[in-house]
N, C-alpha and C positions, 0 to 999 in steps of 0.2 A: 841148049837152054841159056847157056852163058853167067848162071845164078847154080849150080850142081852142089848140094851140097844134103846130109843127112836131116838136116832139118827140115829141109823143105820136102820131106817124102813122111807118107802117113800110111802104116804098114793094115791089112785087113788076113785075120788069124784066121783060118778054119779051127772046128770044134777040138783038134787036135793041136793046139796052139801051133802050127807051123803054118810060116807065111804063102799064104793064096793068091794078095793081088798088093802092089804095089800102084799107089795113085803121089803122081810128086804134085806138089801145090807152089804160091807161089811167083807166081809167072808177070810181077808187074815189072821183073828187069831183065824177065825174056828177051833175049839178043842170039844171035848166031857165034857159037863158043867156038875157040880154039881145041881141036878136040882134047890131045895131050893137057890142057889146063885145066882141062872140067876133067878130065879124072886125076888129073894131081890135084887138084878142090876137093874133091869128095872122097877118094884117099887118105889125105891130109887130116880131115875131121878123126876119120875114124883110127889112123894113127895115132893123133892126140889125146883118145877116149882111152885104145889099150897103155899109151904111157901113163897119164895120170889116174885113170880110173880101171883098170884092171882086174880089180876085185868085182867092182859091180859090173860093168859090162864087158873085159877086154875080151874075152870070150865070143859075144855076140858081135861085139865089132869086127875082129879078125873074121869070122863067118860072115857077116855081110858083106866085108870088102872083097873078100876070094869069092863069094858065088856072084857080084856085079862084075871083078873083072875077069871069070870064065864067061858070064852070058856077056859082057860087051864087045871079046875077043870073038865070039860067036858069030855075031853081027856087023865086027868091023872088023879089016884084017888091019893089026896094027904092025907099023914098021920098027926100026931102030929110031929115027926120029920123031916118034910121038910117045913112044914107052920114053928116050932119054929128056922130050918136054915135061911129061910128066914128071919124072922124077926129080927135076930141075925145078917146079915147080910146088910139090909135094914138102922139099926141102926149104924153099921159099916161105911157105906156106909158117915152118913148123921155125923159123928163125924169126920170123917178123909176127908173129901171133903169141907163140909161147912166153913173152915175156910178159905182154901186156893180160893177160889170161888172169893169171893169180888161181892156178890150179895147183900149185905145188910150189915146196918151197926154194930157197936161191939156187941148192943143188943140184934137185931135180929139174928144173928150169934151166941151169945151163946144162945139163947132159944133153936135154933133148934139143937146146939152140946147137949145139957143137953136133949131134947128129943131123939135124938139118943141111947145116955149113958143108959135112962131109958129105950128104946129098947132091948137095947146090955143083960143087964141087966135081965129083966123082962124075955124076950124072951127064955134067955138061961135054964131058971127056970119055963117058963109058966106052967102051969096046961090050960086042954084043955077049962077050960071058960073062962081062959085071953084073950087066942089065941082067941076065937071066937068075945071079945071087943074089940081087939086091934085099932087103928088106919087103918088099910086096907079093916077092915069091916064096919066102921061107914059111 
């Protein structure tokens, strides 16, 4: 999609408030993605949500980021170089948004750019039993 991110998806509940169908909307920068980027994008959101917002969604967020990246490892077999895009990514994501955000205050904004950094970092040099610690799998 080349646009992947939590916003652009519109959840449909069955009576039992657990999600049924998944419709992403959206699609006016519909482009052909780098795979690794679109899920370090959509990742990235919902990382941002369990740092600053925790209380009200970290919960939900962590659950939607583990059941999208079991059903998209399903669908795609991913290597060591689209898990270490992503995560290079993901960290990108959370160093260059986090400031401008204004979800939290000076502290909590630099923890989470300094954990990005050691993302960006880490990520681009992983060996494959970093990747399988990193934060996406905890």
């Amino acid at each position: 999609m080349g646009d992947l991110w939590p916003g652009n998806l519109v959840l449909k509940f069955d009576e039992g408030d657990h999600v049924e169908q998944v419709f992403i909307l959206d699609w006016e920068f519909c482009r052909p993605g780098i795979l690794g980027m679109e899920l370090g994008q959509f990742c990235a959101e919902l990382v941002l949500l369990m740092r600053f917002n925790s209380e009200e969604c970290g919960e939900t967020a962590r659950c939607i980021m583990d059941a999208f990246l079991q059903e998209y490892s399903g669908q795609v077999t991913p290597d060591m170089e689209m898990w270490r895009r992503m995560i290079v990514h993901l960290g990108t994501h959370m160093v260059t948004l986090t400031p401008i955000m204004g979800w939290g205050d000076k502290a909590k904004t630099q923890q989470v750019v300094k954990e990005g950094v050691k993302l960006v970092l880490e990520g681009y040099a992983a060996e494959e039993e970093w990747l399988g610690k990193c934060v996406l799998n905890k």
